[in-house]
Backbone bond lengths (Angstrom), bond angles and torsions (degrees), N, CA, C in turn:
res aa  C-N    CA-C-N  psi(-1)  N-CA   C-N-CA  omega(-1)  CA-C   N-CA-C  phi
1 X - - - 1.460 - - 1.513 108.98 -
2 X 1.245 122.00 133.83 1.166 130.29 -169.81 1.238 112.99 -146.35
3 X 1.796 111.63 144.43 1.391 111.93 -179.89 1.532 116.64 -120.93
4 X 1.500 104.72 126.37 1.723 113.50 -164.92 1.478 112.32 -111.88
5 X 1.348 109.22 116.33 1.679 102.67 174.49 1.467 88.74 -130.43
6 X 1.985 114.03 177.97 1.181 118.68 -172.60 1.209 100.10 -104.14
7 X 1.648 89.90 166.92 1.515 89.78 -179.64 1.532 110.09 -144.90
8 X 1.319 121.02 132.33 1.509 118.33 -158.91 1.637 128.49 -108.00
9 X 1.337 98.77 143.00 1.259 121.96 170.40 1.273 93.70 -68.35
10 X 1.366 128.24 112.01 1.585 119.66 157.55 1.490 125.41 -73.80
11 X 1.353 101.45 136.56 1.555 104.24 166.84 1.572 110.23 -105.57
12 X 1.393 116.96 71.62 1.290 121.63 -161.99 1.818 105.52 -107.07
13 X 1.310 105.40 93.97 1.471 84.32 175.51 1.142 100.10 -105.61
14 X 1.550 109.28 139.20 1.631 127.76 167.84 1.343 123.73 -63.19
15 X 1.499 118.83 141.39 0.819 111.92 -171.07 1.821 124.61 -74.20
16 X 1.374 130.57 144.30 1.492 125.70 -171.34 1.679 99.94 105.76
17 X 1.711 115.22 -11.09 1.260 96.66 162.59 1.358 147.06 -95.83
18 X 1.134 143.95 175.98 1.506 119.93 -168.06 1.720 103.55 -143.22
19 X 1.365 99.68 53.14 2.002 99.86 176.35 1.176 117.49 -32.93
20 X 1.618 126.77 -69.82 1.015 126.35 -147.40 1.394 99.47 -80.28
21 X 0.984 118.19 16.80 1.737 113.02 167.28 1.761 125.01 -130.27
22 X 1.438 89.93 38.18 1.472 115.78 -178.97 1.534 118.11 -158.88
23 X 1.642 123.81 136.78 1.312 112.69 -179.34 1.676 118.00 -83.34
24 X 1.561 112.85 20.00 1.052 105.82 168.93 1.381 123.02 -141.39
25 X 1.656 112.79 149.26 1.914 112.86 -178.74 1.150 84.81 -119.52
26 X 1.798 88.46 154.53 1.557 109.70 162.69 1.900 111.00 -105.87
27 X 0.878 116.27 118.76 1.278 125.08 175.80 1.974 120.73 -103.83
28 X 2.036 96.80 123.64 1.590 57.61 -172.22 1.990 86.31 -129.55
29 X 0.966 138.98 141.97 1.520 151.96 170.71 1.731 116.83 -96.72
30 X 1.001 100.33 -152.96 2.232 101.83 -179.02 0.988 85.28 -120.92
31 X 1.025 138.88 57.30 1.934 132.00 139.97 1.867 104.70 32.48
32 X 1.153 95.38 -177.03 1.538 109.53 -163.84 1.290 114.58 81.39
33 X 1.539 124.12 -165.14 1.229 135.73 171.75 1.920 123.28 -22.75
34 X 1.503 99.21 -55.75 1.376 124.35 -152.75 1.468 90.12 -86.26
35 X 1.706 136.51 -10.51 1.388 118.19 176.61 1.490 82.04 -108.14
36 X 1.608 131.58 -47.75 1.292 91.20 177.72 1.592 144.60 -43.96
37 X 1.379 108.16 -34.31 1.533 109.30 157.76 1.146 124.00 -62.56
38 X 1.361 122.34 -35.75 1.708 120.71 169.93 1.444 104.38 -47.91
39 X 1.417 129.98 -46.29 1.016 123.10 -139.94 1.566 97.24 -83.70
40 X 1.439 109.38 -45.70 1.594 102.63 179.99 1.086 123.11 -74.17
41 X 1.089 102.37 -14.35 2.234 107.63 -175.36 1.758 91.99 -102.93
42 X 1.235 136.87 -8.57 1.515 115.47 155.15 1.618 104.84 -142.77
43 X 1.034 148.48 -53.03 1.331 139.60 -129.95 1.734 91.17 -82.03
44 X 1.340 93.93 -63.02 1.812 95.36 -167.38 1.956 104.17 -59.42
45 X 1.333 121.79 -13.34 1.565 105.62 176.83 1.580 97.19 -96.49
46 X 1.168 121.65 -15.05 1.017 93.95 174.09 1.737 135.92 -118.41
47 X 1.609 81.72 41.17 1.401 110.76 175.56 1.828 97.12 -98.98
48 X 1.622 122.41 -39.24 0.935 124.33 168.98 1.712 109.44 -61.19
49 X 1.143 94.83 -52.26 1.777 85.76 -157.04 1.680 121.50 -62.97
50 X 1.870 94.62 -20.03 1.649 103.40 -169.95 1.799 110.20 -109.85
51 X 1.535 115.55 5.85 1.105 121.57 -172.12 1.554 117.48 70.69
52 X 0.966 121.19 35.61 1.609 119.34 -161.98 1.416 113.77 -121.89
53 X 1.255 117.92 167.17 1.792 104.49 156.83 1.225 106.63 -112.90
54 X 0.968 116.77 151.39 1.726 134.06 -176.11 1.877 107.19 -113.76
55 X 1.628 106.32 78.00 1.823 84.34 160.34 1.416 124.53 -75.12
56 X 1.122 109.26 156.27 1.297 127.62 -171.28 1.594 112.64 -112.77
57 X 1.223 123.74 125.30 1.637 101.00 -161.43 2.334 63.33 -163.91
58 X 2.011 91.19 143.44 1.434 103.76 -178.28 1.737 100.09 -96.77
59 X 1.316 120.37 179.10 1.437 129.72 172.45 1.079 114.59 -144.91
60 X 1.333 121.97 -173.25 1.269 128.50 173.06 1.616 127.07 -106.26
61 X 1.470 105.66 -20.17 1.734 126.90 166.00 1.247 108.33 133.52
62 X 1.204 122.08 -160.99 1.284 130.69 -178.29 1.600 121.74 -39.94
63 X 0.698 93.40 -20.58 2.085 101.84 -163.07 1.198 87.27 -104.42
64 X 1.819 141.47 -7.09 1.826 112.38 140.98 1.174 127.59 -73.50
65 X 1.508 97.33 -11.30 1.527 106.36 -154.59 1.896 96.54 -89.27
66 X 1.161 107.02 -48.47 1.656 124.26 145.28 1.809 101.95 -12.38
67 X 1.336 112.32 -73.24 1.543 119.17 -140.15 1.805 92.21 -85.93
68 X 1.192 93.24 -31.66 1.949 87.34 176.45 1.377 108.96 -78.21
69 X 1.195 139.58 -74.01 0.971 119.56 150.91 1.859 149.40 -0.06
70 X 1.349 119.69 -63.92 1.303 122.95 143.05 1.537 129.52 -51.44
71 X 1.532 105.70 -24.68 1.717 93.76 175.95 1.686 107.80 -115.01
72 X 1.677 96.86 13.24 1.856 94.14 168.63 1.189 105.37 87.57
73 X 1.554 133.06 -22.85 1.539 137.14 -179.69 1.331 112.35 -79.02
74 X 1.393 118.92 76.32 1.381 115.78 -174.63 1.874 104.00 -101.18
75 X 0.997 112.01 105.88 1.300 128.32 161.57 1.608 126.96 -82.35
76 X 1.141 109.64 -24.00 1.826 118.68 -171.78 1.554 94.93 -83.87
77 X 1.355 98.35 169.89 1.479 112.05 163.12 1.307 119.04 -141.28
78 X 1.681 118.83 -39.49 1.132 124.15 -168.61 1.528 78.34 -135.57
79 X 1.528 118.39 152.94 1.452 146.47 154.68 1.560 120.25 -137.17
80 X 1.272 97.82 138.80 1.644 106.17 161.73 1.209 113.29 -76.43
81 X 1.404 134.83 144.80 1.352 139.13 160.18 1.870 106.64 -160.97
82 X 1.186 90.88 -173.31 1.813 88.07 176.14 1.801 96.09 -105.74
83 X 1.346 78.22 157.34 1.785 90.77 177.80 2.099 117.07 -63.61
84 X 1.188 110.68 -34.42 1.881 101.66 143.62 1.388 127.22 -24.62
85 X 1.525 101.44 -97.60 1.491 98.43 159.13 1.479 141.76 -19.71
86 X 1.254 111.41 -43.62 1.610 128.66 -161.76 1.379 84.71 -89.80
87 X 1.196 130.24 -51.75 1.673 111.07 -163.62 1.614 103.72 -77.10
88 X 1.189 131.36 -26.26 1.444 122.00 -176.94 1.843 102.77 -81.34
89 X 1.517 124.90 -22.31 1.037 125.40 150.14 1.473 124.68 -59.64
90 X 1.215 107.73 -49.42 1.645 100.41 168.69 1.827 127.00 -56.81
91 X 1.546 98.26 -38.19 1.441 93.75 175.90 1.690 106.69 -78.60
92 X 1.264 131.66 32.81 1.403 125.97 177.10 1.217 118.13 -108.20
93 X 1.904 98.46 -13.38 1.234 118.89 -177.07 1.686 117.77 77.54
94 X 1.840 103.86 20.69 1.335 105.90 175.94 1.412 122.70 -106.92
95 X 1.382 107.08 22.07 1.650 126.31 171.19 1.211 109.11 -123.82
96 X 1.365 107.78 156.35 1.705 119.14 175.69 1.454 102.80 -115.76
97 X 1.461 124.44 107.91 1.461 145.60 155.99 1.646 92.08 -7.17
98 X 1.870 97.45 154.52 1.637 94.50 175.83 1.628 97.83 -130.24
99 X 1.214 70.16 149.33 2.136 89.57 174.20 1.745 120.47 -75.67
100 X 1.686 101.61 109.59 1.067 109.42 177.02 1.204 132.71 -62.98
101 X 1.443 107.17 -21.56 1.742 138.64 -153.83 1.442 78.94 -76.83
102 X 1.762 123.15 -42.48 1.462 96.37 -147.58 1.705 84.76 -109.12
103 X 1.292 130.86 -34.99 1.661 136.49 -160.18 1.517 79.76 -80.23
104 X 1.906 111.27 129.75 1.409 130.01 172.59 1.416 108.11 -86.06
105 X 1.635 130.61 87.66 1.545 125.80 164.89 1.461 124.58 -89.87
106 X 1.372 100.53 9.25 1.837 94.66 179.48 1.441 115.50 -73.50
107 X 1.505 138.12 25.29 1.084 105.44 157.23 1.855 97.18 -136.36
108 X 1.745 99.21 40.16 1.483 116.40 149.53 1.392 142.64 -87.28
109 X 1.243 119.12 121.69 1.844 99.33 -179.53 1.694 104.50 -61.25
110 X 1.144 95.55 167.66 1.534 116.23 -165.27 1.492 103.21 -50.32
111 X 1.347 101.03 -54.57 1.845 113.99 -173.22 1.674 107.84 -71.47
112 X 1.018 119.16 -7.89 1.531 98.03 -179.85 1.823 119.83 -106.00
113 X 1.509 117.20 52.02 0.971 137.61 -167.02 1.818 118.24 162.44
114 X 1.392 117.78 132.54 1.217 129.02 -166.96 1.683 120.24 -145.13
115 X 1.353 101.70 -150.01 2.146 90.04 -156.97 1.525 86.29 -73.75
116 X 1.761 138.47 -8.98 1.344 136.48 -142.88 1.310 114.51 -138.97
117 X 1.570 110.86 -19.02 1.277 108.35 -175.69 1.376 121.33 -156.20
118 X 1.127 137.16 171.49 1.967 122.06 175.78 1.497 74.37 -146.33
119 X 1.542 99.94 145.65 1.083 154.42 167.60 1.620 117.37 -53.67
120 X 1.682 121.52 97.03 1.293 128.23 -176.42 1.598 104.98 -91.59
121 X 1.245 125.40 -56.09 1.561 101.79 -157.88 1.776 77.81 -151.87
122 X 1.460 108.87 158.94 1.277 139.90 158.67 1.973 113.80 -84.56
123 X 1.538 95.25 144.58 1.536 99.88 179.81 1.464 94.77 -148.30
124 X 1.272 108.17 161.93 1.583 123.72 172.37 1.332 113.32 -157.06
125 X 1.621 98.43 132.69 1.297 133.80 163.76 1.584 131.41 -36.30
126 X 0.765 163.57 60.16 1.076 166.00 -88.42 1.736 119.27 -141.74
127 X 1.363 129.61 161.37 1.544 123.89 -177.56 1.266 100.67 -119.88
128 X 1.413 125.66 117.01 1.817 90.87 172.51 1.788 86.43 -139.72
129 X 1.912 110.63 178.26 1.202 110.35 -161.87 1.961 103.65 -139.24
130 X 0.881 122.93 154.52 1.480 119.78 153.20 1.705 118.89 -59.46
131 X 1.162 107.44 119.90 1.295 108.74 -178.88 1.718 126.95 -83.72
132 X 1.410 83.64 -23.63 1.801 99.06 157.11 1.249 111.44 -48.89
133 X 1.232 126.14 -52.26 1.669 129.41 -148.05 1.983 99.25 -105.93
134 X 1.552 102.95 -19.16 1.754 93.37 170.61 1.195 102.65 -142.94
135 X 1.133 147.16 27.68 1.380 154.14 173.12 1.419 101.43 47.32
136 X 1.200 128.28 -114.50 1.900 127.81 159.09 1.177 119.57 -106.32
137 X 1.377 93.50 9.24 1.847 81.77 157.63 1.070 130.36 -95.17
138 X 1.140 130.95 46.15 1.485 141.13 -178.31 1.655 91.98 -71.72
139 X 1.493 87.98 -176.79 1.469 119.30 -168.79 1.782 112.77 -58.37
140 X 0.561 130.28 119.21 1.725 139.01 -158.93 1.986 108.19 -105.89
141 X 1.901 109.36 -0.47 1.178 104.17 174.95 1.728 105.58 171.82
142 X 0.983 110.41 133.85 1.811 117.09 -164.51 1.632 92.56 -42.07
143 X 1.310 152.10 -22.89 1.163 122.32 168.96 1.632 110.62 -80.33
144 X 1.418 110.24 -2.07 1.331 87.97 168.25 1.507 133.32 -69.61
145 X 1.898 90.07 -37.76 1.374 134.81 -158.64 2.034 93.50 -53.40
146 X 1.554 101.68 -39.86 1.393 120.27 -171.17 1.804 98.82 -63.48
147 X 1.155 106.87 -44.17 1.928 123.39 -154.96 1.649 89.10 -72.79
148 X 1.344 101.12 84.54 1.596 114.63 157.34 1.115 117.74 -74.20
149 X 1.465 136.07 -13.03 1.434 120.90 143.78 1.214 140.49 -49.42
150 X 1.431 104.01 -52.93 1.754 125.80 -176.42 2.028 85.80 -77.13
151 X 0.789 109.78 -45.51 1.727 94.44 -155.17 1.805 96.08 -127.78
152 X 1.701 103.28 69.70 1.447 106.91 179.73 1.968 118.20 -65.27
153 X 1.212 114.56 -179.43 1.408 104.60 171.98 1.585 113.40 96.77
154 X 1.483 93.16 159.43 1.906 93.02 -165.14 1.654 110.98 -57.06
155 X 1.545 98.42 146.81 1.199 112.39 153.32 0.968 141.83 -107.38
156 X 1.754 148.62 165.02 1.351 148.22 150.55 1.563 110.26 -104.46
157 X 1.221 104.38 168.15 1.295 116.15 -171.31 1.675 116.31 -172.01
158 X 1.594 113.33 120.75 1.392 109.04 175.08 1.302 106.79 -29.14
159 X 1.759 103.09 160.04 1.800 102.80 167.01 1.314 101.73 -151.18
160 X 1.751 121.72 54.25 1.474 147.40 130.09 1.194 108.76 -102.29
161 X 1.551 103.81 150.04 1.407 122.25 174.94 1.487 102.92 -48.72
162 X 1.382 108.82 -74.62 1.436 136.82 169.57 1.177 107.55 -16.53
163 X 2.036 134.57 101.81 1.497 110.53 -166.47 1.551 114.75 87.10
164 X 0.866 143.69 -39.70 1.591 135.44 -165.56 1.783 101.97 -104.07
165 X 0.982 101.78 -21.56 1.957 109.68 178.69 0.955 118.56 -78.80
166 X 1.810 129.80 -48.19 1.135 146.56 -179.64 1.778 103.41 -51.04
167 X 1.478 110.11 -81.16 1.635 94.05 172.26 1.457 124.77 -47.94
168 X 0.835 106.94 16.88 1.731 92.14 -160.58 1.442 94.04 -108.64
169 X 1.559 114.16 -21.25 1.639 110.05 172.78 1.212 115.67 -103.94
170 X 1.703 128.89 5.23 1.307 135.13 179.72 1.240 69.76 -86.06
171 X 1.890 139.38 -74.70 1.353 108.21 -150.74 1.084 108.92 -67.51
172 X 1.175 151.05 -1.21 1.647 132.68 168.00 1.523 118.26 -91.40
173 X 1.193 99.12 17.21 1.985 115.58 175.95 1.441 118.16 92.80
174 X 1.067 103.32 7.35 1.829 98.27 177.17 1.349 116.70 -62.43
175 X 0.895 127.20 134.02 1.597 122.02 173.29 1.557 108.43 -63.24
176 X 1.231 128.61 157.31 1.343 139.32 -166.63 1.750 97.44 -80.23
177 X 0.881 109.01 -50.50 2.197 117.89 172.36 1.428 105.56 -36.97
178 X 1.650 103.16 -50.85 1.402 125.01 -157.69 1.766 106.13 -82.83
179 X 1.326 99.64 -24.11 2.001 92.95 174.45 1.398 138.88 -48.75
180 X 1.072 111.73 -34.10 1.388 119.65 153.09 1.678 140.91 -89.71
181 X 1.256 108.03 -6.02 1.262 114.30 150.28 1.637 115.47 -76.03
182 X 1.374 125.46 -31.24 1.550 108.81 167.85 1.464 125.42 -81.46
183 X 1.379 89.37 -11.49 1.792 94.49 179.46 1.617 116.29 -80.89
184 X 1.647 115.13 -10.40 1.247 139.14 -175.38 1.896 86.36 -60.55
185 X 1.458 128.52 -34.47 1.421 125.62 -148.05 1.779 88.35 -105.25
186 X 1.565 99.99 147.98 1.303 109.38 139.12 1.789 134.66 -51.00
187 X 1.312 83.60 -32.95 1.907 89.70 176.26 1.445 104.34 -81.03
188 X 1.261 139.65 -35.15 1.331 166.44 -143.25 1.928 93.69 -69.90
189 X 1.240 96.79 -60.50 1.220 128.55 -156.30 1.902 102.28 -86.51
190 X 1.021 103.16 -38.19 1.455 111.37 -177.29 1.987 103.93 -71.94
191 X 1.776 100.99 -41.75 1.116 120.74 162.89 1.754 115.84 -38.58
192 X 1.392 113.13 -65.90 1.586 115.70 170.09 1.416 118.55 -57.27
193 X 1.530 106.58 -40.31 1.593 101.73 -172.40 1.984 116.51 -69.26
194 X 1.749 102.53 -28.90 1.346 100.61 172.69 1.605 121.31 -90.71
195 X 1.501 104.60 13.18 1.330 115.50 149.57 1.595 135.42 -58.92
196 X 1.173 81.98 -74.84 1.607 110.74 147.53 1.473 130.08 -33.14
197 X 1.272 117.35 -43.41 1.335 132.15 168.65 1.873 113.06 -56.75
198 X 1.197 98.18 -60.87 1.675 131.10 168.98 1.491 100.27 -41.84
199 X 1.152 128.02 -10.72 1.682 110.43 -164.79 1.504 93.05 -139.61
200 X 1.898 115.88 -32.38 1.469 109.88 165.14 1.714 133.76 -35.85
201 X 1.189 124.40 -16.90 1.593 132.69 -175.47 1.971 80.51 -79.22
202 X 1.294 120.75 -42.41 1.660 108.02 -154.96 1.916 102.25 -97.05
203 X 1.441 111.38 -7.92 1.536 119.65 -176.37 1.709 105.77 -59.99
204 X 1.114 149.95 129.03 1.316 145.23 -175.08 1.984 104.83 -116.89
205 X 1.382 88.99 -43.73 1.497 92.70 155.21 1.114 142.07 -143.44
206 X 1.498 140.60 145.60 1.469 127.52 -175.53 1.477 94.69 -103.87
207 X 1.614 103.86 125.64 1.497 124.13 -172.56 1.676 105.87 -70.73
208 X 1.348 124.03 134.77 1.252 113.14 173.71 1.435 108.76 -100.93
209 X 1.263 124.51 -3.72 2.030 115.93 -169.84 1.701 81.18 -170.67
210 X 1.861 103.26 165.30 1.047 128.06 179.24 1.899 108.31 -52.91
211 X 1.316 94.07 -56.61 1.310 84.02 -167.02 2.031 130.04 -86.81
212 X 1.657 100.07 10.44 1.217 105.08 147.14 1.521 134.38 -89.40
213 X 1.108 108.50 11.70 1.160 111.99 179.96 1.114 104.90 -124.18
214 X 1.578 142.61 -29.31 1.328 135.98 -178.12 1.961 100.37 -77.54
């Protein structure tokens, strides 16, 4: 059982910039592995395909994008982030809306692109176990993941909203269809977070990136 939400390539241009009247963007992502693949599966072709140069420069998230912005030093053009972020950035008024007329989304579902961002790649959440300590019988479904009886011993656990909510109401029985219709609620959400709470006494660590936790 697995939990899949998207996760976005932003098309965030800040405001004070002026792309389309220059042959070059600055783009900046979290470096490592995951921008080196950005870079060959989009930036560098589409430095070929559009005549442009594409810098590449990493960040830290929203709260640079925050600090350039407030002091007028806007250097970025395009950022990666998740669509969370981007919409509480957009209502700050530190993004500039994108043009549909010219960005091609018709062969996007509705949800994977918004007033701030379109939709680069899909990721999923995942359960996994030491096989030393349960051979394959590990946990067979996020309420197992919860069942510190049946499956005692340390845990990890995302420590973004983004990702850490979704299981947290499969283990409290939500149907997977049904996860985002409760998260639509203030109660919904309060619902996942005192999930979460419930399993915090057994959490040992909150994972910050893929590869501290794998």
């Amino acid at each position: 059982m697995k939990f899949e939400k998207t996760f976005t390539i932003v098309a965030a241009f800040f405001a004070t910039t002026a792309i389309a009247q220059t042959d070059k963007v600055t783009v900046a992502s979290w470096g490592g592995p995951f921008q080196e693949a950005q870079s060959k599966a989009l930036f560098e072709l589409a430095e070929k395909a559009m005549g442009i140069t594409v810098k590449q420069e990493t960040y830290g998230g929203m709260s640079d994008v925050k600090l350039q912005v407030s002091t007028g030093q806007v250097t970025l053009d395009i950022v990666a982030s998740g669509s969370g972020s981007v919409a509480h950035a957009g209502a700050e008024g530190l993004l500039e809306e994108l043009d549909y007329d010219v960005i091609d989304v018709s062969t996007f579902y509705p949800n994977l692109y918004s007033k701030y961002c379109v939709g680069g790649d899909v990721f999923s959440t995942v359960y996994a176990w030491n096989t030393d300590t349960y051979g394959e019988n590990g946990p067979k479904s996020w309420a197992d993941f919860w069942d510190v009886e049946k499956f005692p011993g340390k845990h990890a656990y995302r420590n973004k909203i983004a990702g850490a909510l979704e299981p947290a109401l499969m283990a409290d029985g939500v149907a997977p269809e049904d996860v985002y219709k409760v998260l639509s609620s203030e109660k919904g959400i309060e619902r996942a977070l005192n999930k979460i709470r419930e399993l915090r006494p057994h959490i040992d660590v909150f994972w910050t990136s893929g590869a501290q936790q794998a």
